[in-house]
N, C-alpha and C positions, 0 to 999 in steps of 0.2 A: 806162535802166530802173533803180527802184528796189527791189533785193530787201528787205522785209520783214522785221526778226527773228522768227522761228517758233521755239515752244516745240518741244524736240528731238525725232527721234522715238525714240530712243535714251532711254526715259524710263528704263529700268533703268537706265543709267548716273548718275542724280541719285539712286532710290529703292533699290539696293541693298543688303542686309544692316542686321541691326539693330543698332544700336551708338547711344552717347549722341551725344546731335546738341552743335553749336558752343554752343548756350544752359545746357545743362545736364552739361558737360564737367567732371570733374573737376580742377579743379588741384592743386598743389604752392601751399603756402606758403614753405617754408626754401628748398629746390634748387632752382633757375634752369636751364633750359637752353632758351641761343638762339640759333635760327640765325646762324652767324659765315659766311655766305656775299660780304655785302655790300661794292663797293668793294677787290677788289685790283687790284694791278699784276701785268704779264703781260710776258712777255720770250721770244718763241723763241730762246734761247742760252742759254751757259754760262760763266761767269765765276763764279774761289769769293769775289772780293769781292761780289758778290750777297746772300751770307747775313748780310752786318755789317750792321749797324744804320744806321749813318752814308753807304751809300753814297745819290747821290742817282738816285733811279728817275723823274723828273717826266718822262722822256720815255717812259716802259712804258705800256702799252696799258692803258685802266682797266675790269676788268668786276667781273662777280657770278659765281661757282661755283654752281653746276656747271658747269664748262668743258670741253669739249672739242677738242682744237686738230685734231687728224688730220680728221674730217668738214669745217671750214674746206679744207681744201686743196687742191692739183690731181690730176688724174688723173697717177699714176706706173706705166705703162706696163712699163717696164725695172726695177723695183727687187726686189731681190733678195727671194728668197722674199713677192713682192707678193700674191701669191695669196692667202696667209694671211689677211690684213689688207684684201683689198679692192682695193688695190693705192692705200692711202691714203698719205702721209707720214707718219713716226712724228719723232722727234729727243729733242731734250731742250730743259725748259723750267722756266723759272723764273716764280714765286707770289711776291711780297708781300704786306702788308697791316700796316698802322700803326693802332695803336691804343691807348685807356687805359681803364686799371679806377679807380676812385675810391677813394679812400685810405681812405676810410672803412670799405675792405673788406679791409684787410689782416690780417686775422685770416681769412680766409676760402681754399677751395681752389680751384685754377681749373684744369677738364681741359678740352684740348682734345679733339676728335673729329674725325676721317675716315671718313666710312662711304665710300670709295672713291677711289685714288689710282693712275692704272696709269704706271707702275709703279716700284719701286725708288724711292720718296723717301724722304730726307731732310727732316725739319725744326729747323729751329734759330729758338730766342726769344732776341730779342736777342744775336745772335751765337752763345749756347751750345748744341750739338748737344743735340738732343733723341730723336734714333732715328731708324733706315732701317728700312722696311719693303719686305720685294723685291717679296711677295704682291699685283699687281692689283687683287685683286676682294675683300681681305682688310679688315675694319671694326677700326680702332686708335685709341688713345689714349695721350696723354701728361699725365702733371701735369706743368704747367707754373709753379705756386705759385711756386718757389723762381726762375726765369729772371724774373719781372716786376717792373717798376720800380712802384708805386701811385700817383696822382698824375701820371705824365710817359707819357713817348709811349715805347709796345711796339712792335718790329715783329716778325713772326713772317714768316719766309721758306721755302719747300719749294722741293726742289729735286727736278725731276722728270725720270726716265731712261730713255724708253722707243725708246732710238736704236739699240738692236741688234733684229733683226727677227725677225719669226718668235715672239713672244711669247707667243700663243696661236692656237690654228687656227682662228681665225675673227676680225672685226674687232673690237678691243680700245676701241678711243677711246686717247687719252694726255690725262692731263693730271689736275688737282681733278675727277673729273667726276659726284662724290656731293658728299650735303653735307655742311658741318665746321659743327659746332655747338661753342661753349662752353659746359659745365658748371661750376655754381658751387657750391659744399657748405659745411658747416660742418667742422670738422677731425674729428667724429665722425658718421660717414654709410653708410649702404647701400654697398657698392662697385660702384665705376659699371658694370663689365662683368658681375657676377656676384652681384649683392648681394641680388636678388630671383628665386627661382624657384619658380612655381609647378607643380604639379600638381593631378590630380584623382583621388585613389585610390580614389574611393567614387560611384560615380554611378548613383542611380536614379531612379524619374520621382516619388518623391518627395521624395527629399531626396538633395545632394551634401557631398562632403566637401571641402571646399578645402583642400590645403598649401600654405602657404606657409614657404618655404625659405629663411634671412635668412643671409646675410653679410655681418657688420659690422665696419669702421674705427673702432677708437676710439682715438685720439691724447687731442684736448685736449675738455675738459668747459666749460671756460668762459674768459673772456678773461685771467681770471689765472694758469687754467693756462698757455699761451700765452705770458705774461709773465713765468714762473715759470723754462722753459724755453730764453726767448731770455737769459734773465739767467744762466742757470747750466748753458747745455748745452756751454762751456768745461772747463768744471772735471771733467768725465770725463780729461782727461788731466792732472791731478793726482790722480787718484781719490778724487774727491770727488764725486761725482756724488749731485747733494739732490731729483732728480727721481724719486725711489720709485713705481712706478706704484700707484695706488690702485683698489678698487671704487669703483662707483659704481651706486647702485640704479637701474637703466632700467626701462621699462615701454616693452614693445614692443605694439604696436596693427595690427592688420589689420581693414581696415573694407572691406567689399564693397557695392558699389552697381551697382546693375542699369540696364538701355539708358537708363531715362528720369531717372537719377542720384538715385535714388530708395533710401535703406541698406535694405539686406534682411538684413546679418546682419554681427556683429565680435566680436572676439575680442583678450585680452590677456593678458601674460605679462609678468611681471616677470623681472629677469638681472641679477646683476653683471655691469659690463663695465669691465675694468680700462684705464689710460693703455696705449698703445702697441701692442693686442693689434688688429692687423692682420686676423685670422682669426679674429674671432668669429661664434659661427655656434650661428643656434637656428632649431627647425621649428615652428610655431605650426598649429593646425587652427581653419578656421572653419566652421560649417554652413551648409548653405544650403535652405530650404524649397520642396518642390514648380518644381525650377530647369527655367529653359529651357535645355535643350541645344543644341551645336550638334555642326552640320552643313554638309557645304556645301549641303544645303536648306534649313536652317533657322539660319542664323550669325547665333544672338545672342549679342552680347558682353557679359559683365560688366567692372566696373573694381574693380580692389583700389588702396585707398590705404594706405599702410605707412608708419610714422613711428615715432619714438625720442624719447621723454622721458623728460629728467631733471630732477627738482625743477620740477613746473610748464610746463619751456619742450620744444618741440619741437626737436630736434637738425637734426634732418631727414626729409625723407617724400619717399616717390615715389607715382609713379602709375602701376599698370601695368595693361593690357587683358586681359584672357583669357577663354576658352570653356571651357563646362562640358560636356566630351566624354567616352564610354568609347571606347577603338580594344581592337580586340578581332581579333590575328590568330590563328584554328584549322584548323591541321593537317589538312588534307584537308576543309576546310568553305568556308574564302574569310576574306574582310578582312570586320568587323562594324563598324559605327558605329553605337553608343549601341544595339545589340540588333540593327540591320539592316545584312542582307547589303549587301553596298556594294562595287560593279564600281569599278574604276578607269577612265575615261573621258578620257585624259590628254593633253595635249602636250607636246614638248620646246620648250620656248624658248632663246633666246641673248639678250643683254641690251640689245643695239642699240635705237632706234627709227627708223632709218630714217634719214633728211634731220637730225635731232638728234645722229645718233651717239651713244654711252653718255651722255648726259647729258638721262637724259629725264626730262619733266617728270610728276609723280604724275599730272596731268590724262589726258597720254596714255598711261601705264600702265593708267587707268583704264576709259581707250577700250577699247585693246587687249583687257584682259582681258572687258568685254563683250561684245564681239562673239566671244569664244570660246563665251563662256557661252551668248550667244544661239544656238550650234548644238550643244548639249550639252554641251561637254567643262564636266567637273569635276575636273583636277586638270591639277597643271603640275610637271616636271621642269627644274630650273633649272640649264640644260646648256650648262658644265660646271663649274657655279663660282656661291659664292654672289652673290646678286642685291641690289640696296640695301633697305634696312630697311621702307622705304615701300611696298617689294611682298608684302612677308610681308603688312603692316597691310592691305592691297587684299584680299588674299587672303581673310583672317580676315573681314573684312565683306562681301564679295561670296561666299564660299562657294566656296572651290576646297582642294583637297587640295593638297600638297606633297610633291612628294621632294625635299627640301634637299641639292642635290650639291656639295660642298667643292670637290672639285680634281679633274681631267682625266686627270692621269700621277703618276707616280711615281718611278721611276730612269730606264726604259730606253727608249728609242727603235724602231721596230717593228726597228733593224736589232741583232743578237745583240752587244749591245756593252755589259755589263751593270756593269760598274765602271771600265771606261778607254773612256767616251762621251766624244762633243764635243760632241753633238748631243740634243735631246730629241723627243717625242714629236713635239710643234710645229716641233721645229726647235732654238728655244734656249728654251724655256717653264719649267714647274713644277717638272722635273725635276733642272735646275743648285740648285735651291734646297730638297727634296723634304726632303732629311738633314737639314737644318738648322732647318726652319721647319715641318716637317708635325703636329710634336703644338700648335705655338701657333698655327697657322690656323685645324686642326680644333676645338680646345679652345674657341676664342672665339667659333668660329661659332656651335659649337653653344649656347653662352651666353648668346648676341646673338640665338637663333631659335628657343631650346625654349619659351617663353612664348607662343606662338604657335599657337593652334589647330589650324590650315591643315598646321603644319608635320606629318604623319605617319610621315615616314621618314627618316633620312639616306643618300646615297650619297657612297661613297669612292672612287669613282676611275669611268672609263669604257675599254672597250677596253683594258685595259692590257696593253703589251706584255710587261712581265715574268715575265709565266705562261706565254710561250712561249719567254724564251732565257735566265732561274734561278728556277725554278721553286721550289724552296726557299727562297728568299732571298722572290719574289715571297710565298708564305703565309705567311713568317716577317711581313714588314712587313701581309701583310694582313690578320693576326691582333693585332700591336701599332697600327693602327688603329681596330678592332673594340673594343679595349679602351677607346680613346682613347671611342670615343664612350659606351661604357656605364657609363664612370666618369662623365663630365657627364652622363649622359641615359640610366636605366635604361627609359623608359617608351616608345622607340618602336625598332623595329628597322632594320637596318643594309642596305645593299642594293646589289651591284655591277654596275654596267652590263658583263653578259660577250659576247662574240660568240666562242664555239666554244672558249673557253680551258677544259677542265673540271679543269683543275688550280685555278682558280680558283673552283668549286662545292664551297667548305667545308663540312662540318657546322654550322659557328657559325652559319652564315647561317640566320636564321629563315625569310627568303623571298629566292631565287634571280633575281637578274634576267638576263635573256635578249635579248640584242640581235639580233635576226632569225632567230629560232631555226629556218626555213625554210631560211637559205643552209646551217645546221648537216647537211643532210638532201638541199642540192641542189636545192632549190628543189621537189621532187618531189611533197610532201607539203604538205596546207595546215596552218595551223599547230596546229590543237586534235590533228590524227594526232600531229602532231613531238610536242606536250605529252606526248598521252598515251603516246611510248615515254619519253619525260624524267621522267612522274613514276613509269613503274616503276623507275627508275634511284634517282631520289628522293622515296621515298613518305613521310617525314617533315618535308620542306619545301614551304611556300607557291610559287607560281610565278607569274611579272610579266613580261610583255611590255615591258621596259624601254626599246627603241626598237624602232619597225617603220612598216614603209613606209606613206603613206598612201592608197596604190591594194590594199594586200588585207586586204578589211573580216573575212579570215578568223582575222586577230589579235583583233577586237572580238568574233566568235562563238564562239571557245577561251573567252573569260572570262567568255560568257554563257552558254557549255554547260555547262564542266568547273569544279567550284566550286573547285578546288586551284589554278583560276587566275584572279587578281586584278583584273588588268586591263594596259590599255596605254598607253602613249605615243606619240606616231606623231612622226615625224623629217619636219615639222617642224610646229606652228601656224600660225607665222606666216614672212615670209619675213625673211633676214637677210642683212649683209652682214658679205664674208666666206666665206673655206674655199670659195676657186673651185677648180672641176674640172676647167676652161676655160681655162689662162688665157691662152691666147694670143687667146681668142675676141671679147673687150673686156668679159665677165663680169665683173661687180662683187660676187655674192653667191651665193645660194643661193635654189634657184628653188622646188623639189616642197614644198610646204608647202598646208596647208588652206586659209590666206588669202595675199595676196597683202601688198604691202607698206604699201599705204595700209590693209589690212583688210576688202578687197573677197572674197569669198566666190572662190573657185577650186574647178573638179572634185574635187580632193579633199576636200575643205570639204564636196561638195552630198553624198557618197556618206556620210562620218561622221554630218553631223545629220541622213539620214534614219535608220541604223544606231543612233547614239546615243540617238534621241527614240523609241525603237521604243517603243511602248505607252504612252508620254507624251503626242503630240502629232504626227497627221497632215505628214507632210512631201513636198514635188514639189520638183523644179529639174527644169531641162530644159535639155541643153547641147546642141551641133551642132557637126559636123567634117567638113570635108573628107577623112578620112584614113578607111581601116575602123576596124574594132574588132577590133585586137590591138594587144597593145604595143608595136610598132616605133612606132606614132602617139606613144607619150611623149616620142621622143628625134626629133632632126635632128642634123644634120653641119653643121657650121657649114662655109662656104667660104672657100677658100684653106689655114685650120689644119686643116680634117680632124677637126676634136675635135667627139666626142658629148656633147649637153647636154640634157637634160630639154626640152620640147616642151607646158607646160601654153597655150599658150597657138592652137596646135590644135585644140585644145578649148573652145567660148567658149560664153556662156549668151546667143546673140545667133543671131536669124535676117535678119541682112543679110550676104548673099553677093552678091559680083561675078561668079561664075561660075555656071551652070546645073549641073544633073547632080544626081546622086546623092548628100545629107549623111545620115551616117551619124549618126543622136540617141537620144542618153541619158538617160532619164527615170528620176532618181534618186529612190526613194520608197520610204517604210516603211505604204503602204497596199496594202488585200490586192490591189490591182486595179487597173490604171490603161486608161484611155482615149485615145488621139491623134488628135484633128481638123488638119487644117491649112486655113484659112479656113471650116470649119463642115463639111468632109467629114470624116465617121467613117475613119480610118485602123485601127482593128482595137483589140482589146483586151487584155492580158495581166495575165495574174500574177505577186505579184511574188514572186522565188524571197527568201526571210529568212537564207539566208547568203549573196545577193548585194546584195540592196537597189538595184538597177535592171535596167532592162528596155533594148531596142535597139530599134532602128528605121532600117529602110532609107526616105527619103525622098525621091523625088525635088523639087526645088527649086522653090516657088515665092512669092514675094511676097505678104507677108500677114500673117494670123497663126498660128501654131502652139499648139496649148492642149494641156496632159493634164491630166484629169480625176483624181481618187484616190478609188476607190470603196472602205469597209467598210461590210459585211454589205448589200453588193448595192445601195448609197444614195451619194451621194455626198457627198464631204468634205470636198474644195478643189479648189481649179484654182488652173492656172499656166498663162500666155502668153509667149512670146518675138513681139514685133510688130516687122514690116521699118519700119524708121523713114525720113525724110525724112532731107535735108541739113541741116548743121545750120544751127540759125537764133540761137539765143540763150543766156546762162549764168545757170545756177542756183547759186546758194550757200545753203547751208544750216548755218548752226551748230552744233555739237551741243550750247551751253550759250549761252541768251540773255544771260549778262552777261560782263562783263570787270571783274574787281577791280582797282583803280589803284592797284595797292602794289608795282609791280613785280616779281611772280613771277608772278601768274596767265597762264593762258593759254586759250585757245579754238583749236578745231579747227574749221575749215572744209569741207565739204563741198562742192565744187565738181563739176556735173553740165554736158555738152554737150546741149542740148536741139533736136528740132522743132519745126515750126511749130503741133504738135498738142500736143506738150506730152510728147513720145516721147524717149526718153534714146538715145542716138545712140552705140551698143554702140562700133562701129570709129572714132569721133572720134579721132585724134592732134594736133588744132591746139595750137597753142601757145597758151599761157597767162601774162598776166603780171599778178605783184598790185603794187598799189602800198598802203602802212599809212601814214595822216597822223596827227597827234598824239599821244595818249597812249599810243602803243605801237609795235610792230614786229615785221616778221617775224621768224619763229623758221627756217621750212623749209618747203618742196613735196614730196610724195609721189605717188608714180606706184608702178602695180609692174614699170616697165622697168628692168631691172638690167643692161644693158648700157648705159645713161647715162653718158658720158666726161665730163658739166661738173661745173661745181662745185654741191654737192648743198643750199648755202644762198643760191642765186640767189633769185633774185626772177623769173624766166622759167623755165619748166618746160612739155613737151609733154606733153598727158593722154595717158593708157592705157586702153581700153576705156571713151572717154568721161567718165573721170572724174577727177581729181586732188584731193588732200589737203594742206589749206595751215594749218600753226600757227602763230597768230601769240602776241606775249607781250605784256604791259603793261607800261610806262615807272611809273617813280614820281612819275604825272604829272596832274595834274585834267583836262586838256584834253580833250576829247570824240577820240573814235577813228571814221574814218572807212578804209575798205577799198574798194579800185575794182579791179576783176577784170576785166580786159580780152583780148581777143583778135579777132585783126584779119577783119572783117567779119563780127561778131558783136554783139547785144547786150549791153551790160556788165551785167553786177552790181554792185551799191554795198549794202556795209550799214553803217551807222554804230550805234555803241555810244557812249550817253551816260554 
């Protein structure tokens, strides 16, 4: 059989968010920056002849960055603190890449960039150290100007160390697994990390105020300064030094153009800016007429173009994105956007993708954050550690809020060992390096992510141990934090992931985050009681459900009752791997999340988007269980290890059962009424309670189909069916984007479904599945959400889960037409070719 390319149904995922499209994109004329992913060598080993220039690597493995080498590997069983990590390989591994700039350009600066390196690299250009970076998930730069030959062959080497374990509590990746772009400049330019920021201090519906915020580089003005310089920057040690730094008349430019690239308003300012002054810095305001704001309902993006001229010529110019937002947090009122109340509706993510491991591709970031969307959530906790550049950008155009969270830990480890540790949070994570590196992590985050609409809040730390064993020492740092961020970034507040620490509920803190604030209480109380004793405790702080579980929707109705509370995040979105609790069990991840790992809807999932879309958009699921309804149904014993683990899969949105009796179903809805037939007999009717958002149902079993109806104001709204399907007969693939770009990075997601002979998706299918990719491309990885999977996770053979598995493939740099054969044995195949 030949499946057909079908336009997605996943159309949000192509028409998201307003932003200027590829036709009418603004560019940069002077500064370059291109992705420098393409063509390195790869070495799992260590040798420091690696970093010379001269050594010869023709037998090194050749790929393209983002790389991840641990999701490659095999299941390791026995390795120390495996748990953490999944129980992947980590080591240490060495990067090359050979290349040349044109001579033409040696007047010119060349930075390199890493938006992520886990962990501990080193790079060196052409043999000369360039800087170690300990920081994982940390975005760095080097000028590299003065290491390049012009004219001849560069090699730039990293050397990469992630062979002690335990790195972070959950799985890391190792290896390049963002991407490295080169920057190119003139010797007087924006500076790359911090040289543009804006704000919005003035926003109303008819006119805004745009700052923009300039930090400028001014070394050389033109080629004879330059020349002036190499000729005479000797003679300082004769003191003679003929290099006098001079003004020089600039006219700085800010030009604002809206989604359809279209100028709607600029503004210019003249400055001297003398030779050499590193830290020039001026604030320019431009207007903007009757602006679109954004939201994450309505995320339209402007772009600011910025440039530096002297004498006629442009120095340099960037191009930067931004949203014309008010955030507005009031003191016993709630979180306002742009004048409207505005709940936090959130999930915690971890930065995996599954079968990719950290090196995931925008497409499927893209995905992911969709199908969040599609069940309401509006914002994302980026847990516990900042995310690649490219999901902020997601963000901003698709409309989700942010809490940007730096870093994890800080000194102590949960055991009372607060200055003579061996050990951190993780194990050996953030903490070895906390003293050393926490004001340049934070500082450049924040640099690298306040431009950024989506971004709304920073968070400094999660669960930290140090409020429980120096408690002084723990405010002293959490107060030289706090500072940290409001020197970079007065305009959004600060926020700590706490569970029960209340030496750690400062006054500084504008809004208190709370990580299960129910265990705080004993679980006794649901959560808006727990708030309302919290906020007589703190009646002049905001209050954030920072993490919480996603089985009690009673955190979502605390921040729909009580306005002093914000909103939530729920532990998890989606599933990860990594931070097993199991691990003797052959657990790979992390299971209790909304969706599962391909992205497939989970009982926690159906209860949020009926809760979440309450008064937006009718919603049903209907799940079935063998087990009652109470919560020992969430957990099982695993056999032989005795270890309790989470049980979502008890619970399934499928009425094919092997056994008769009694299924206990949940009809998750935010309609006043629901209806249960099972093959067209009326089963009864209920309402539905709105701080529980589903109903139950005792069923006895039978073959067929199962529907609930959703009545408001007494009429009906929608339906839903769970139908007992046949055996299966054939496979369905489905694309979620009909083309495939032949430039070598693009990618498509597959959609692969078990079907009947009716055309019925075949809930309990586990067959195996095998793709085979001919010509212009290649598998990337297969997703399922069984996380106790022992092979390797970029096979090419994968058993579905609930009927269905998730297969990304990538394109070659290649014209050849692309053909896909999805087979499994006594099944019809699928074939889709891409021309």
């Amino acid at each position: 059989m030949k499946t057909k390319i079908m336009i997605p149904l996943l159309a949000g995922i192509m028409t998201a968010g307003i932003v200027a499209t590829e036709a009418n994109e603004i560019q940069t004329k002077v500064r370059k920056q291109e992705k420098f992913n393409a063509n390195w060598k790869f070495s799992l080993s260590d040798n420091p002849e690696y970093r010379e220039p001269g050594f010869t690597d023709s037998t090194w493995r050749t790929l393209n960055v983002p790389h991840d080498w641990s999701i490659e590997g095999e299941y390791q069983p026995n390795k120390y603190m495996g748990m953490r990590g999944g129980f992947f390989p980590e080591g240490i591994g060495w990067y090359r890449k050979c290349f040349t700039v044109d001579p033409s350009k040696k007047n010119k600066q060349f930075t390199i960039q890493f938006d992520g390196v886990f962990r501990n690299s080193e790079v060196y250009v052409n043999g000369r150290f360039m800087g170690r970076r300990p920081y994982g998930y940390a975005t760095f730069q080097y000028d590299i100007t003065s290491a390049l030959k012009f004219g001849e062959d560069n090699v730039i080497a990293v050397r990469v160390d992630n062979s002690v374990p335990a790195g972070s509590r959950w799985y890391s990746g190792s290896g390049i697994y963002r991407n490295v772009h080169l920057i190119e400049t003139g010797y007087v330019h924006f500076r790359n990390r911090d040289g543009v920021y804006i704000t919005t201090p003035v926003v109303e519906k008819d006119e805004a105020v745009v700052n923009a915020g300039y930090k400028i580089v001014g070394s050389f003005f033109s080629d004879e300064e330059i020349k002036l310089y190499k000729k005479n920057k000797w003679l300082r040690l004769e003191s003679c030094w003929e290099n006098t730094p001079k003004a020089h008349a600039c006219t700085i430019r800010s030009i604002v153009y809206d989604a359809e690239g279209k100028e709607v308003a600029r503004s210019e300012k003249t400055a001297d800016i003398y030779n050499y002054d590193k830290n020039f810095s001026i604030d320019c305001n431009v207007g903007i007429k009757e602006p679109n704001r954004w939201s994450a309902d309505t995320p339209y993006l402007y772009t600011l173009k910025s440039e530096i001229e002297f004498e006629g010529r442009i120095l340099d110019d960037q191009v930067t994105t931004f949203g014309v937002r008010k955030l507005e947090y009031i003191q016993g009122k709630g979180l306002f956007v742009n004048g409207q109340e505005t709940i936090l509706k959130g999930v915690c993510l971890h930065h995996d993708g599954g079968s990719v491991g950290a090196a995931v591709p925008e497409k499927l970031l893209r995905y992911r954050l969709q199908k969040l969307k599609d069940i309401g959530c509006n914002a994302i906790r980026t847990s516990h550690n900042p995310f690649a550049p490219e999901f902020y950008a997601l963000c901003d155009e698709m409309g989700f809020y942010v809490k940007d969270e730096v870093i994890d830990e800080w000194t102590s480890a949960w055991g009372y060992n607060f200055t003579e540790k061996n050990t951190s949070k993780a194990g050996y994570g953030y903490a070895m390096d906390f003293n050393q590196w926490h004001e340049t992590d934070l500082a450049e985050t924040i640099q690298r992510d306040r431009n950024h609409p989506s971004v709304i809040m920073y968070g400094i730390g999660n669960e930290i141990p140090d409020f429980r064993s120096e408690v002084a020492a723990a405010q002293a740092n959490c107060r030289k934090l706090l500072a940290i961020c409001q020197r970079e970034d007065n305009t959004r507040p600060v926020c700590l992931g706490n569970n029960g620490a209340t030496a750690g509920n400062l006054p500084d803190f504008e809004v208190l985050g709370y990580n299960y604030v129910r265990e705080d209480y004993g679980h006794k109380l649901p959560a808006d009681e727990c708030y309302e004793l919290e906020h007589k405790k703190y009646p002049n702080q905001l209050m954030l459900s920072s993490e919480t579980s996603r089985n009690e929707v009673s955190y979502y109705t605390s921040s729909r009752d009580l306005p002093y509370v914000i909103g939530q995040f729920i532990w998890t979105g989606i599933q990860y791997l990594g931070e097993v609790k199991a691990p003797k069990s052959g657990l790979r991840g992390w299971l209790a999340s909304l969706l599962d790992m391909k992205c497939k809807l989970l009982p926690g999932g159906a209860l949020y988007d009926a809760a979440w879309n309450e008064g937006q958009k009718p919603v049903l699921h209907i799940s079935a269980s063998e087990l009652p309804f109470d919560t020992s149904r969430r957990y099982e014993i695993v056999p032989v290890t005795g270890e309790r683990v989470y049980n979502d899969s008890a619970e399934r949105f499928s009425w094919n059962w092997k056994n008769d009796g009694d299924k206990y179903v949940m009809v998750y809805s935010n309609c006043e009424e629901v209806e249960l037939l099972l093959n067209g007999k009326p089963l009864g009717r209920q309402k539905t309670d709105f701080m529980k958002f589903r109903t139950e149902w005792t069923v006895p079993y039978e073959k067929g189909t199962l529907e609930a109806i959703g009545f408001n104001n007494g009429k009906p709204v929608m339906s839903r069916q769970l139908v007992t399907s046949g055996a299966p007969v054939k496979l369905m693939a489905n694309p979620v984007w009909p083309m495939l770009e032949k430039d070598g990075v693009d990618v498509n997601l597959i959609e692969v479904s078990i079907m009947d002979d009716k055309g019925h998706l075949v809930t309990d299918a586990e067959n195996t599945i095998k793709i085979e990719v001919d010509g212009g491309a290649e598998l990337l990885g297969m997703d399922t959400g069984n996380l106790f999977y022992k092979g390797l996770f970029q096979a090419d053979t994968r058993s579905a889960a609930d009927g269905t598995i998730l297969v990304i493939i990538r394109s070659k740099k290649s014209s050849d037409p692309v053909r896909m054969k999805i087979t499994s044995a006594g099944l019809k195949s699928a074939i889709l070719d891409f021309d």
